[in-house]
PyMOL Python script that loads the backbone (N, CA, C, O; Angstrom):
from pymol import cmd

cmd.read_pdbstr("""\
ATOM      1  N   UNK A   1    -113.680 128.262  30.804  1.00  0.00           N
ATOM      2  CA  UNK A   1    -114.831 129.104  30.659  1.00  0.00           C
ATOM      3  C   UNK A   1    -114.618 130.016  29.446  1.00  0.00           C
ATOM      4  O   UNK A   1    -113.612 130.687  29.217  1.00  0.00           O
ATOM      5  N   UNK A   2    -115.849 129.920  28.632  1.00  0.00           N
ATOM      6  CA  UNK A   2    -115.440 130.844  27.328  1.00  0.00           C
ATOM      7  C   UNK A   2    -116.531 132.041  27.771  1.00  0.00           C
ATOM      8  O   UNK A   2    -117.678 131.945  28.207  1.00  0.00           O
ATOM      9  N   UNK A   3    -115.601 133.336  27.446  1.00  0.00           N
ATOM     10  CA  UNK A   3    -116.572 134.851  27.786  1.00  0.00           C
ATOM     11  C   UNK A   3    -116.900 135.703  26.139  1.00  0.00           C
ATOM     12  O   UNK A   3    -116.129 136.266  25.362  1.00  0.00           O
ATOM     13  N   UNK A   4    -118.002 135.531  26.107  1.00  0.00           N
ATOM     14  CA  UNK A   4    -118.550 136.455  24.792  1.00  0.00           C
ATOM     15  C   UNK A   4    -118.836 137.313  25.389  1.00  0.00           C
ATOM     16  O   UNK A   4    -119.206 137.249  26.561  1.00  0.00           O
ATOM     17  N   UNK A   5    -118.683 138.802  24.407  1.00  0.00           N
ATOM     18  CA  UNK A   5    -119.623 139.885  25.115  1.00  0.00           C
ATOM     19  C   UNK A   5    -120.040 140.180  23.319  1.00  0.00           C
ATOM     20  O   UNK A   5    -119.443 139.872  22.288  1.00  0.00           O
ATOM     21  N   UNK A   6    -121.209 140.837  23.548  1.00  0.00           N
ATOM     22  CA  UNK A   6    -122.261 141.114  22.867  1.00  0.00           C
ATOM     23  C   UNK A   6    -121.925 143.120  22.584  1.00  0.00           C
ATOM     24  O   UNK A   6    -121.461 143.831  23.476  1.00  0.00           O
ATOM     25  N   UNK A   7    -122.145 143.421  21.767  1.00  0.00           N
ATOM     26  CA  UNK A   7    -121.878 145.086  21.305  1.00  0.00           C
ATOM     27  C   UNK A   7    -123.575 145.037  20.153  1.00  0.00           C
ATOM     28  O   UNK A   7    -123.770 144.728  18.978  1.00  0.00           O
ATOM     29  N   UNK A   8    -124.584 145.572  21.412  1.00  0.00           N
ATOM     30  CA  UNK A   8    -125.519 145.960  20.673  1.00  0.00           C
ATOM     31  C   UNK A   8    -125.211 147.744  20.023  1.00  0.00           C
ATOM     32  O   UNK A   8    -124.896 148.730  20.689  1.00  0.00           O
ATOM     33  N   UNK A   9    -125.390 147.667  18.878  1.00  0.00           N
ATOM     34  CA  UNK A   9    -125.431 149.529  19.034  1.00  0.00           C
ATOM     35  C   UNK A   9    -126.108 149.905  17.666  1.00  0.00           C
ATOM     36  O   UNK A   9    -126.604 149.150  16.830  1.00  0.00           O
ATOM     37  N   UNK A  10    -126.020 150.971  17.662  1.00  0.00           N
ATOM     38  CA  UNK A  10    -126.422 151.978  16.669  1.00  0.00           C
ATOM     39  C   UNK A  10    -126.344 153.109  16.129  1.00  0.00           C
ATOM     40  O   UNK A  10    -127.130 153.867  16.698  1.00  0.00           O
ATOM     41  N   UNK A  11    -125.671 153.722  15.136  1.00  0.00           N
ATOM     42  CA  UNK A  11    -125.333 155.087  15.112  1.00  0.00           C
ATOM     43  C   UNK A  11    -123.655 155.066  15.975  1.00  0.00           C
ATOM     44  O   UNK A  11    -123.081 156.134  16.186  1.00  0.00           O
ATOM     45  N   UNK A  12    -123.152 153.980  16.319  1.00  0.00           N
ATOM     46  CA  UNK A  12    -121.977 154.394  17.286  1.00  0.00           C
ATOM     47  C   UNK A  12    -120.392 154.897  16.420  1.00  0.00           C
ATOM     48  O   UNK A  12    -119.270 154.749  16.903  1.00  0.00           O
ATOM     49  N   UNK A  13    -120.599 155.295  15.523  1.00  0.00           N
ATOM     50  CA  UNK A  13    -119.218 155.564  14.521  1.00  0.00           C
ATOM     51  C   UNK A  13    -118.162 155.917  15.518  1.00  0.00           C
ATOM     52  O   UNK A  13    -117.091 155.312  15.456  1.00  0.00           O
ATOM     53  N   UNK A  14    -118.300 156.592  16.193  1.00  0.00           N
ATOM     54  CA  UNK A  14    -117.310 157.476  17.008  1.00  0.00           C
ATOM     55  C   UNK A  14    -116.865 156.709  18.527  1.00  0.00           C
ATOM     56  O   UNK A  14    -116.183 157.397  19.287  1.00  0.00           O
ATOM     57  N   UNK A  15    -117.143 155.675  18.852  1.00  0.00           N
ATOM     58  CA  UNK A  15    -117.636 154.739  20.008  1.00  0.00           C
ATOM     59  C   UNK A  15    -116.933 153.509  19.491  1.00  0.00           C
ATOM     60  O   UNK A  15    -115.764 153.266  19.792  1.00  0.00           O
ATOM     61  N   UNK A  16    -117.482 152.924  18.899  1.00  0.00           N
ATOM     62  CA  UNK A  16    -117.145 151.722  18.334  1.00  0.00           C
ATOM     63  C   UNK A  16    -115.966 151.103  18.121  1.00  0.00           C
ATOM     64  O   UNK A  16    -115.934 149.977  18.619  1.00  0.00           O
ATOM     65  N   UNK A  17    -115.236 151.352  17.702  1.00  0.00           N
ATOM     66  CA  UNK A  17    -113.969 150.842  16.975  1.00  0.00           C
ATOM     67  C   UNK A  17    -113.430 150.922  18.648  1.00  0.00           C
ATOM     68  O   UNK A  17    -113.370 149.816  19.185  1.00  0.00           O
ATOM     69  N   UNK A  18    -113.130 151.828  19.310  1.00  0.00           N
ATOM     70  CA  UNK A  18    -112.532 151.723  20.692  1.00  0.00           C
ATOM     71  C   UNK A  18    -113.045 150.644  22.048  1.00  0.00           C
ATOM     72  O   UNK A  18    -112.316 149.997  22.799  1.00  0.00           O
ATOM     73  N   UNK A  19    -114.311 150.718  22.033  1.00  0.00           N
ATOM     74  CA  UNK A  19    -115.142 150.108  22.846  1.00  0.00           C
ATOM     75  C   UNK A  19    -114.675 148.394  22.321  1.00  0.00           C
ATOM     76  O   UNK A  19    -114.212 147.575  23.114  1.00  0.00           O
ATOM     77  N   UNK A  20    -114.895 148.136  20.980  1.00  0.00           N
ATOM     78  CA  UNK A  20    -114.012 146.635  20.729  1.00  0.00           C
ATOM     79  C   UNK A  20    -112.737 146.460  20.408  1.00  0.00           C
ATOM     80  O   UNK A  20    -112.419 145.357  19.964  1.00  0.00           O
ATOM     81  N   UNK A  21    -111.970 147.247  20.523  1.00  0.00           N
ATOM     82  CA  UNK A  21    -110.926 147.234  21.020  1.00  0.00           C
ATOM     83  C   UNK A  21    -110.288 146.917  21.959  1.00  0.00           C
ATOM     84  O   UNK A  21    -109.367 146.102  22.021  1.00  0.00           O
ATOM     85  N   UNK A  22    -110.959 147.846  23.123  1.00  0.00           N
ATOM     86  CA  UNK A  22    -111.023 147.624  24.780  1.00  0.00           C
ATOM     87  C   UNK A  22    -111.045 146.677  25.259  1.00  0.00           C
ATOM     88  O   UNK A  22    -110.185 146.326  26.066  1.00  0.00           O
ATOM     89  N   UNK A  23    -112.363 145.736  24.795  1.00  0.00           N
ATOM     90  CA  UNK A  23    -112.367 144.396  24.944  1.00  0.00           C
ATOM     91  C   UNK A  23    -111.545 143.095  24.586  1.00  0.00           C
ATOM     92  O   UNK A  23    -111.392 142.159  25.371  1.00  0.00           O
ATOM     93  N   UNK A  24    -111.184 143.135  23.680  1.00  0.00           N
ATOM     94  CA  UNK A  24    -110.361 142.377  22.547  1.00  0.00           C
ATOM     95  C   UNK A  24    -109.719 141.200  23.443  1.00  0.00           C
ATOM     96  O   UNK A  24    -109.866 139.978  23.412  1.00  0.00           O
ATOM     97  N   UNK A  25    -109.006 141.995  24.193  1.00  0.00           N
ATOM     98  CA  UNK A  25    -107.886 141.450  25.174  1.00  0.00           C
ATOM     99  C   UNK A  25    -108.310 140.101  26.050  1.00  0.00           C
ATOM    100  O   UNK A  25    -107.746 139.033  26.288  1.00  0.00           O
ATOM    101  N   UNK A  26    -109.706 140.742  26.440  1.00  0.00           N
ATOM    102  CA  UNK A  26    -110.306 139.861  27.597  1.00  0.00           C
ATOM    103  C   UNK A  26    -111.514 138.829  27.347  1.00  0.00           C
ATOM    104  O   UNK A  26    -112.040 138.176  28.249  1.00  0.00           O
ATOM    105  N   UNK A  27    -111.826 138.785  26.182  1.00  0.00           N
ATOM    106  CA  UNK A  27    -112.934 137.897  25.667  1.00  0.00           C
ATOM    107  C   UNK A  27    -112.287 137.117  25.025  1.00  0.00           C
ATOM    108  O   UNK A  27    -111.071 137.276  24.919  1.00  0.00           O
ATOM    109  N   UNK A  28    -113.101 135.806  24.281  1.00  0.00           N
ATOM    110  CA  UNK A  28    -112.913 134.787  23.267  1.00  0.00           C
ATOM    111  C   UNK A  28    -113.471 135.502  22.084  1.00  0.00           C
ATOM    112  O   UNK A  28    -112.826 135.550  21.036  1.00  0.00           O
ATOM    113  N   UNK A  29    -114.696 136.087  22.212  1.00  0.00           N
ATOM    114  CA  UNK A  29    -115.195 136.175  21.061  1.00  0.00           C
ATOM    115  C   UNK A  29    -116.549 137.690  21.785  1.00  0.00           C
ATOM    116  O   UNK A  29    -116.970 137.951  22.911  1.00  0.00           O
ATOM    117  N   UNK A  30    -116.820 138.397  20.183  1.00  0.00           N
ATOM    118  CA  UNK A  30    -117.426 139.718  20.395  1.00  0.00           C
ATOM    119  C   UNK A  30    -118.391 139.239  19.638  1.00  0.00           C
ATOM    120  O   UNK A  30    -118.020 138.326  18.900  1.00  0.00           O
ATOM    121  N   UNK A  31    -119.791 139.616  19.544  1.00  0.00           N
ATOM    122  CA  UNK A  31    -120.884 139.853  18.749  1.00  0.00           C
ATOM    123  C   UNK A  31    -121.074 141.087  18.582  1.00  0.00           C
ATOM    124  O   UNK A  31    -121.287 141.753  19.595  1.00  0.00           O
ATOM    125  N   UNK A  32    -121.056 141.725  17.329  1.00  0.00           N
ATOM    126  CA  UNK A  32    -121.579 143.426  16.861  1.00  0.00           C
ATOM    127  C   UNK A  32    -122.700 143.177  16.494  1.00  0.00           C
ATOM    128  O   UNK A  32    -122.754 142.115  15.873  1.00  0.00           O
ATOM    129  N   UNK A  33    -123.674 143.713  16.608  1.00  0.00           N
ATOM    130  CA  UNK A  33    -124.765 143.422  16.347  1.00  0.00           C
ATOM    131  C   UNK A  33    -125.109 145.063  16.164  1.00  0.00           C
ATOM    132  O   UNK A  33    -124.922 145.884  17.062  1.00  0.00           O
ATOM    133  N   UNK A  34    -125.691 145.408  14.728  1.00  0.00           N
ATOM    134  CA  UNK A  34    -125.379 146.596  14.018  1.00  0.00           C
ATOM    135  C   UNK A  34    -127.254 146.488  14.115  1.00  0.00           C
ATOM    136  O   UNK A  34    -127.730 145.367  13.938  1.00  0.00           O
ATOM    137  N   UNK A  35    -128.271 147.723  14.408  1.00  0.00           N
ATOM    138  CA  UNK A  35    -129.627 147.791  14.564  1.00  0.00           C
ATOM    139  C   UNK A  35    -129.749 149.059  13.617  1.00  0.00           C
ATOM    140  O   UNK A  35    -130.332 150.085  13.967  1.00  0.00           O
ATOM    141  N   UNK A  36    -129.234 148.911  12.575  1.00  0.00           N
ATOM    142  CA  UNK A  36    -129.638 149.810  10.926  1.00  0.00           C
ATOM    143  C   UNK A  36    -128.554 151.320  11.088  1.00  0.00           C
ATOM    144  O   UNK A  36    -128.920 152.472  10.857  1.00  0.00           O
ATOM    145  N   UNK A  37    -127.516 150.989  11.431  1.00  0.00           N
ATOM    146  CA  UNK A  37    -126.537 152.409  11.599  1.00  0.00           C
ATOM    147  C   UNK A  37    -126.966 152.811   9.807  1.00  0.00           C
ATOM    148  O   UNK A  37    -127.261 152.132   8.822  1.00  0.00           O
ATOM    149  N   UNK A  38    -126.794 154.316  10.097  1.00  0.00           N
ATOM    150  CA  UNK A  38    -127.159 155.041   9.184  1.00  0.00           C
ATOM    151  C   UNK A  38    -125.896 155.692   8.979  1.00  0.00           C
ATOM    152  O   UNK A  38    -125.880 156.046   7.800  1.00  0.00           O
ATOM    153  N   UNK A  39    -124.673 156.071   9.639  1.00  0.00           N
ATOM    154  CA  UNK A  39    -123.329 156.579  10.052  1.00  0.00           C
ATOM    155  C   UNK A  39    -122.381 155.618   9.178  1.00  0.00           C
ATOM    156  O   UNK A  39    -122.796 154.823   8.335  1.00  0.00           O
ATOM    157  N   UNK A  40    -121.171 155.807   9.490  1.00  0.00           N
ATOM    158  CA  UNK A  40    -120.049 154.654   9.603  1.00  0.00           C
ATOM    159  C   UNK A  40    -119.656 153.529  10.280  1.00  0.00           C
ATOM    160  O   UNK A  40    -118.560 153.000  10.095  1.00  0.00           O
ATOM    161  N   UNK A  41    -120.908 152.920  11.456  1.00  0.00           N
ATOM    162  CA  UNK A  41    -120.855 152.201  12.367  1.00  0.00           C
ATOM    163  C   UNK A  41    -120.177 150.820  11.959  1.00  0.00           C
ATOM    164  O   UNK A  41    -119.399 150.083  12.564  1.00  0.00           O
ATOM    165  N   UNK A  42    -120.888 150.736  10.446  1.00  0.00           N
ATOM    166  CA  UNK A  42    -120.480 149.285  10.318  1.00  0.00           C
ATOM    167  C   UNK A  42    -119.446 149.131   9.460  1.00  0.00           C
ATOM    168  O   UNK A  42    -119.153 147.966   9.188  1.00  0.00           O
ATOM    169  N   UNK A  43    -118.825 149.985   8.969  1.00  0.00           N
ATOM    170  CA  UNK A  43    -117.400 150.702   8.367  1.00  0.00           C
ATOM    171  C   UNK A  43    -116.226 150.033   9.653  1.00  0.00           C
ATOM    172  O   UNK A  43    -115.472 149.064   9.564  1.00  0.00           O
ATOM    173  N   UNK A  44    -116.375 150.670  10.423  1.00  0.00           N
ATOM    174  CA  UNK A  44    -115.735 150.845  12.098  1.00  0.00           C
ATOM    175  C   UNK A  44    -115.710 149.667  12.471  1.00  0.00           C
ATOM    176  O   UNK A  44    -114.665 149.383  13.056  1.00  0.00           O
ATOM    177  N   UNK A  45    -116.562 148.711  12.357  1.00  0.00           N
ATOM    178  CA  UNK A  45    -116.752 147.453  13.107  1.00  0.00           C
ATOM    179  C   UNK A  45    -116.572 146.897  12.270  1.00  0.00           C
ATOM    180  O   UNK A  45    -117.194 145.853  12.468  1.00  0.00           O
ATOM    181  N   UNK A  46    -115.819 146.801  10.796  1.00  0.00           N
ATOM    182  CA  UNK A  46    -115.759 145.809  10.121  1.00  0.00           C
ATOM    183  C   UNK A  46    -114.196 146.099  10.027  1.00  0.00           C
ATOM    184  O   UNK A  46    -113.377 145.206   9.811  1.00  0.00           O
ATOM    185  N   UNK A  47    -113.952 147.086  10.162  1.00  0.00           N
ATOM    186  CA  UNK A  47    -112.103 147.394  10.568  1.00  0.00           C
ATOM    187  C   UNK A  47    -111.161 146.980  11.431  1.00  0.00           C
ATOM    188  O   UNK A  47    -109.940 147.133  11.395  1.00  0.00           O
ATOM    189  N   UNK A  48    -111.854 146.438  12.212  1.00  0.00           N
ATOM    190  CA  UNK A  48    -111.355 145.681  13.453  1.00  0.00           C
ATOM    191  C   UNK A  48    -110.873 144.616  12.783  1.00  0.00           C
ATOM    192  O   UNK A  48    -111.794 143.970  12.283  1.00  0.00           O
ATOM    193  N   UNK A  49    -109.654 144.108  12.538  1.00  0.00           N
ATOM    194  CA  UNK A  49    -109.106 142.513  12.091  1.00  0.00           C
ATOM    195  C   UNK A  49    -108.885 141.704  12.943  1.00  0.00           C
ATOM    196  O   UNK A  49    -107.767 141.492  13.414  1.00  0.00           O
ATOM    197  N   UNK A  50    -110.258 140.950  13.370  1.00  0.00           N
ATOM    198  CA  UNK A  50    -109.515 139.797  14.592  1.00  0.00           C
ATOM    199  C   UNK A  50    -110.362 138.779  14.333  1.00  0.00           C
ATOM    200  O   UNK A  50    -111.402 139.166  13.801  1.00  0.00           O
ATOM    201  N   UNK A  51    -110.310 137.938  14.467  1.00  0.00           N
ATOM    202  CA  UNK A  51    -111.118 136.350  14.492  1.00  0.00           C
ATOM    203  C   UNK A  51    -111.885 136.489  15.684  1.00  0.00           C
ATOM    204  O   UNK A  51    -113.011 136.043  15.463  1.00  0.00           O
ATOM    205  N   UNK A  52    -111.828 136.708  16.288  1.00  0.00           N
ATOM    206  CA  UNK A  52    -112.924 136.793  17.596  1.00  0.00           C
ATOM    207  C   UNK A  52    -113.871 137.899  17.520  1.00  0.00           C
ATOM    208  O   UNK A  52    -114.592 138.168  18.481  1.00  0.00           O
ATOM    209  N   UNK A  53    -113.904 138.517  16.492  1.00  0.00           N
ATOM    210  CA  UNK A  53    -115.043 139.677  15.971  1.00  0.00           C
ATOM    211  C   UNK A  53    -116.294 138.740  14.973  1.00  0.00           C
ATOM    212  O   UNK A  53    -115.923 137.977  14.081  1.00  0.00           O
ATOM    213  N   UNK A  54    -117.270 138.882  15.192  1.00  0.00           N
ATOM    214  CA  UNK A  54    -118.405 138.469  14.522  1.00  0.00           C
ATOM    215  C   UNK A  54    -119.487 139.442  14.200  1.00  0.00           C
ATOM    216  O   UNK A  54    -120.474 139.569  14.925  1.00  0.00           O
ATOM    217  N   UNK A  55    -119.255 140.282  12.865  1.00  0.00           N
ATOM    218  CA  UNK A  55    -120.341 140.943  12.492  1.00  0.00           C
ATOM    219  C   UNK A  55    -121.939 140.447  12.686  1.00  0.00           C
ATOM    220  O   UNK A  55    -122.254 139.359  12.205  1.00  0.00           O
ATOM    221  N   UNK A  56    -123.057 141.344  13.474  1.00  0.00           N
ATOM    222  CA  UNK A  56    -124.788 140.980  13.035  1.00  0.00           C
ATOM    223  C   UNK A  56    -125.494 142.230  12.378  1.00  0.00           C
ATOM    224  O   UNK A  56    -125.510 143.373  12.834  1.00  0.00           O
ATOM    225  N   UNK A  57    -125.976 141.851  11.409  1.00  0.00           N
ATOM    226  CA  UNK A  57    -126.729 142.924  10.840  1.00  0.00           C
ATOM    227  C   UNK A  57    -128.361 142.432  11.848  1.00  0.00           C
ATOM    228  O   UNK A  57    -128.988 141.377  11.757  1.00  0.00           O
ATOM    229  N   UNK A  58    -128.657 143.652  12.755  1.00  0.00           N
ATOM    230  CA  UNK A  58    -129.914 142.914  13.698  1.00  0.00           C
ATOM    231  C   UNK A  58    -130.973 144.098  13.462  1.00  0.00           C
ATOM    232  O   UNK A  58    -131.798 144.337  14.344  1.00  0.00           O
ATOM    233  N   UNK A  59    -130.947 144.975  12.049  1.00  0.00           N
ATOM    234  CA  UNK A  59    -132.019 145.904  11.570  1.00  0.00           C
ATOM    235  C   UNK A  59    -133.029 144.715  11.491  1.00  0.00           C
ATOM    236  O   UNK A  59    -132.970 143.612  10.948  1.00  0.00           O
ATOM    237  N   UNK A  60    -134.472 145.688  12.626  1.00  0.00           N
ATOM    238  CA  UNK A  60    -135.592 145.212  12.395  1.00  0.00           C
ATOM    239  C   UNK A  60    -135.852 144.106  13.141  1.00  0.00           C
ATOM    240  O   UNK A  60    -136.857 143.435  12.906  1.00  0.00           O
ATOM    241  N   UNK A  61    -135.052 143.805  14.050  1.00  0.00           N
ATOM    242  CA  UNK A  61    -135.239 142.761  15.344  1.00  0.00           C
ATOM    243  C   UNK A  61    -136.148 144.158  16.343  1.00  0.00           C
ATOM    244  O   UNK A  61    -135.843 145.350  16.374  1.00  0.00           O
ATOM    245  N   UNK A  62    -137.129 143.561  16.955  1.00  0.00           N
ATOM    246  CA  UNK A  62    -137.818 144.094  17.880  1.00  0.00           C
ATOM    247  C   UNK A  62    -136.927 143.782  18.864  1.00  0.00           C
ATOM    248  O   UNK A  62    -136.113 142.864  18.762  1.00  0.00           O
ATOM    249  N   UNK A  63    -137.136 145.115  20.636  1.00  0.00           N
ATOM    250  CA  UNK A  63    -136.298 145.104  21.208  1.00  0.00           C
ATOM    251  C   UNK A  63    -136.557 144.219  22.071  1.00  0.00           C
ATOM    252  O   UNK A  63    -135.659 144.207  22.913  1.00  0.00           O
ATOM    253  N   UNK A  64    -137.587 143.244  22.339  1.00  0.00           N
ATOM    254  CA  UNK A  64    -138.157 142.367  23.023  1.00  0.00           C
ATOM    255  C   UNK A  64    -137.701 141.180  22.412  1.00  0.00           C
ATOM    256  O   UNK A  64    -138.239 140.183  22.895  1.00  0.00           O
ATOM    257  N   UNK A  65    -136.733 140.908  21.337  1.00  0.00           N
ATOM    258  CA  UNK A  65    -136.320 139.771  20.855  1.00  0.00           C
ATOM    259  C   UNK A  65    -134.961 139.866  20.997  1.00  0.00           C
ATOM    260  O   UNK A  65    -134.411 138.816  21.330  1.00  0.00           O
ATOM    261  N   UNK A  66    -134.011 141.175  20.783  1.00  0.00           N
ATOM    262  CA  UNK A  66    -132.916 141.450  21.162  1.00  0.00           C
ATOM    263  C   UNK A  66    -132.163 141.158  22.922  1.00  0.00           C
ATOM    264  O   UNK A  66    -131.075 140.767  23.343  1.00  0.00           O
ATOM    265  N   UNK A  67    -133.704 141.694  23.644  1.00  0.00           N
ATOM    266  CA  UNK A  67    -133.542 141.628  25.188  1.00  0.00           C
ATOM    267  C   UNK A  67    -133.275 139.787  25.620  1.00  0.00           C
ATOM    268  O   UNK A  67    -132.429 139.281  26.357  1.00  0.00           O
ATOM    269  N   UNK A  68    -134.172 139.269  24.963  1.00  0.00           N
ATOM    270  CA  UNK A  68    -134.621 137.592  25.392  1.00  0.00           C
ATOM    271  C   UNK A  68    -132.800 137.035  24.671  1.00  0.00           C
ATOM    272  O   UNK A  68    -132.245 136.145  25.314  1.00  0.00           O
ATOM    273  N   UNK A  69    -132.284 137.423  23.811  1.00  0.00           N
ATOM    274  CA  UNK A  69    -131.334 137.004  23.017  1.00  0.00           C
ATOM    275  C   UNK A  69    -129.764 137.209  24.066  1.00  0.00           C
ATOM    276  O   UNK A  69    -128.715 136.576  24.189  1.00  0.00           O
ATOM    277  N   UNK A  70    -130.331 138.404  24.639  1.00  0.00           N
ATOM    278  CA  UNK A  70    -128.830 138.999  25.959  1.00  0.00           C
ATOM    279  C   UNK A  70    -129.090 138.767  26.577  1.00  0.00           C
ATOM    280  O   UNK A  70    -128.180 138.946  27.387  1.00  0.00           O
ATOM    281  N   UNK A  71    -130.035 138.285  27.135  1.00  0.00           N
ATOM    282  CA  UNK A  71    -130.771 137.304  28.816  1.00  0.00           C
ATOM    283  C   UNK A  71    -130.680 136.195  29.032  1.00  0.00           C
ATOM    284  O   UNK A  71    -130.904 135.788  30.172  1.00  0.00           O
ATOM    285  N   UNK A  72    -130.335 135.362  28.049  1.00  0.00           N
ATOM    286  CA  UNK A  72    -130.751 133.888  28.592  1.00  0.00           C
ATOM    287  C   UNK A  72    -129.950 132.650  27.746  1.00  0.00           C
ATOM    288  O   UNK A  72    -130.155 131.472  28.036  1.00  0.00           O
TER     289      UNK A  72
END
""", "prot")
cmd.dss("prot")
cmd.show_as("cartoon", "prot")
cmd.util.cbc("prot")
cmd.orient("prot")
Protein backbone atom coordinates (compact mmCIF):
# COMPACT_ATOMS: atom_id res chain seq x y z
CA UNK A 1 0.00 0.00 0.00
CA UNK A 2 1.49 3.35 -1.03
CA UNK A 3 0.33 6.48 1.50
CA UNK A 4 0.52 10.10 -0.01
CA UNK A 5 -0.51 12.86 2.07
CA UNK A 6 -1.30 16.07 0.46
CA UNK A 7 -0.04 19.66 2.42
CA UNK A 8 -2.60 22.14 1.10
CA UNK A 9 -1.54 25.60 2.61
CA UNK A 10 -0.92 29.09 2.47
CA UNK A 11 0.90 31.77 4.15
CA UNK A 12 2.32 28.69 6.39
CA UNK A 13 6.19 29.94 6.73
CA UNK A 14 6.27 29.18 10.32
CA UNK A 15 4.21 25.67 10.08
CA UNK A 16 5.58 24.19 7.23
CA UNK A 17 8.94 23.00 7.18
CA UNK A 18 7.91 21.01 10.59
CA UNK A 19 4.52 19.72 9.65
CA UNK A 20 6.65 17.89 6.50
CA UNK A 21 8.98 16.91 8.40
CA UNK A 22 6.68 15.16 10.84
CA UNK A 23 5.47 13.27 8.15
CA UNK A 24 8.49 12.30 6.21
CA UNK A 25 8.93 9.17 8.18
CA UNK A 26 5.54 7.67 7.49
CA UNK A 27 4.54 8.37 3.89
CA UNK A 28 5.96 7.42 0.35
CA UNK A 29 5.43 10.57 -0.98
CA UNK A 30 4.05 14.43 0.11
CA UNK A 31 2.23 16.85 -2.25
CA UNK A 32 2.81 20.78 -1.21
CA UNK A 33 0.54 22.36 -2.88
CA UNK A 34 1.45 26.20 -2.34
CA UNK A 35 -2.29 28.51 -3.01
CA UNK A 36 -0.14 31.99 -3.78
CA UNK A 37 1.98 32.24 -0.28
CA UNK A 38 2.93 35.74 -0.17
CA UNK A 39 5.52 34.82 3.03
CA UNK A 40 8.41 32.32 2.85
CA UNK A 41 6.11 29.34 2.46
CA UNK A 42 7.61 28.19 -0.59
CA UNK A 43 11.25 29.04 0.54
CA UNK A 44 10.39 26.41 3.55
CA UNK A 45 8.95 23.80 1.39
CA UNK A 46 11.51 23.84 -1.08
CA UNK A 47 14.20 23.25 1.83
CA UNK A 48 13.09 20.11 2.68
CA UNK A 49 15.69 17.63 0.66
CA UNK A 50 13.86 14.45 0.11
CA UNK A 51 12.60 12.65 -3.00
CA UNK A 52 9.31 12.00 -1.63
CA UNK A 53 8.58 15.86 -1.52
CA UNK A 54 6.72 17.15 -4.64
CA UNK A 55 6.37 20.86 -4.96
CA UNK A 56 2.46 22.41 -6.52
CA UNK A 57 2.21 25.83 -7.31
CA UNK A 58 -2.05 25.55 -6.98
CA UNK A 59 -2.47 29.76 -7.09
CA UNK A 60 -5.84 30.26 -8.60
CA UNK A 61 -7.32 26.71 -8.39
CA UNK A 62 -10.89 27.35 -7.07
CA UNK A 63 -11.62 25.63 -3.77
CA UNK A 64 -14.21 23.40 -5.37
CA UNK A 65 -11.47 21.95 -7.64
CA UNK A 66 -8.89 21.61 -4.86
CA UNK A 67 -11.77 19.78 -2.63
CA UNK A 68 -12.79 17.17 -5.73
CA UNK A 69 -8.74 16.71 -6.13
CA UNK A 70 -8.45 15.52 -1.96
CA UNK A 71 -11.71 13.51 -2.26
CA UNK A 72 -11.59 11.13 -4.73
Amino acid sequence: MKITAHCLVKNEENFIWFAINSILPFVDEIFAWDNGSTDMTVKMIKSVKSLKLKFKDAAGIKPGLSRKKTSG
